[in-house]
N, C-alpha and C positions, 0 to 999 in steps of 0.2 A: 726486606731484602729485594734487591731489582738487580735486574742484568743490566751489565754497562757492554756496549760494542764499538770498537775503535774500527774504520776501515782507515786505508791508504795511508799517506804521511803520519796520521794521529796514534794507528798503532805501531809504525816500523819505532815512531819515537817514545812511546808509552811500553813497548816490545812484548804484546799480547794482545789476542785479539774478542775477548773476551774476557770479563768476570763478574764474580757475583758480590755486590756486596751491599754491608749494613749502613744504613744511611738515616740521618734524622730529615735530610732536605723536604724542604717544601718546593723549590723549581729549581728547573735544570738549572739555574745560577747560583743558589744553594750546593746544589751539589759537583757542577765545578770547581768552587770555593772551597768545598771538601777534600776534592781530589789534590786541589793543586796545592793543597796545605802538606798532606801524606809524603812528596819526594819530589826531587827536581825533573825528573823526568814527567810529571801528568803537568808542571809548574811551566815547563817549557812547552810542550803539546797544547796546553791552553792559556800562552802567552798572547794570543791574539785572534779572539773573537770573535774580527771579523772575515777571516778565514775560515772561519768552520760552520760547517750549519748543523741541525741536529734533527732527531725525529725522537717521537715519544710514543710509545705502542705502534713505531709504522707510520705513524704521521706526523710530516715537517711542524715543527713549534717551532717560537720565539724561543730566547734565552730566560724569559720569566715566566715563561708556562709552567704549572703546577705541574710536580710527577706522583703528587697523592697518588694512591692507588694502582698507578702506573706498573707494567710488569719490566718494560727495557726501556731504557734508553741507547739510543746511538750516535757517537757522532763522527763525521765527514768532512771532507773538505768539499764545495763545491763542485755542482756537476756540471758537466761543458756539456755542448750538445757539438755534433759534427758531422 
């Protein structure tokens, strides 16, 4: 089990902002591949991945970084600085 956390556009379009679930993945691209299998809405949210970035216990990964062991994931849309 891992927590998944959507902020801004990913969760208005996903329409939660949090959950928990059972996953076989081996990296966050495994388990996008999962989600976006599940319904058109996580299909759309992760139509395009280079919009999004992600973190994995808290720290920015790649889209093939390993979540073995991992307790959350999250993902984002980029952040702007101002």
């Amino acid at each position: 089990m891992i927590d998944v956390l959507y902020f801004a556009w990913v969760r208005e379009r996903i329409g939660e902002a949090k959950e928990t679930v059972e996953t076989e993945a081996e990296t966050v691209a495994d388990l996008v591949k999962e989600l976006s299998e599940r319904e058109t809405r996580y299909e759309l949210a992760f139509s395009d991945l280079s919009s999004l970035r992600v973190a994995v216990d808290q720290e920015l990964r790649d889209f093939d970084a390993s979540i073995k062991g991992a307790r959350e994931v999250a993902f984002f849309p980029p952040m702007t600085g101002g």
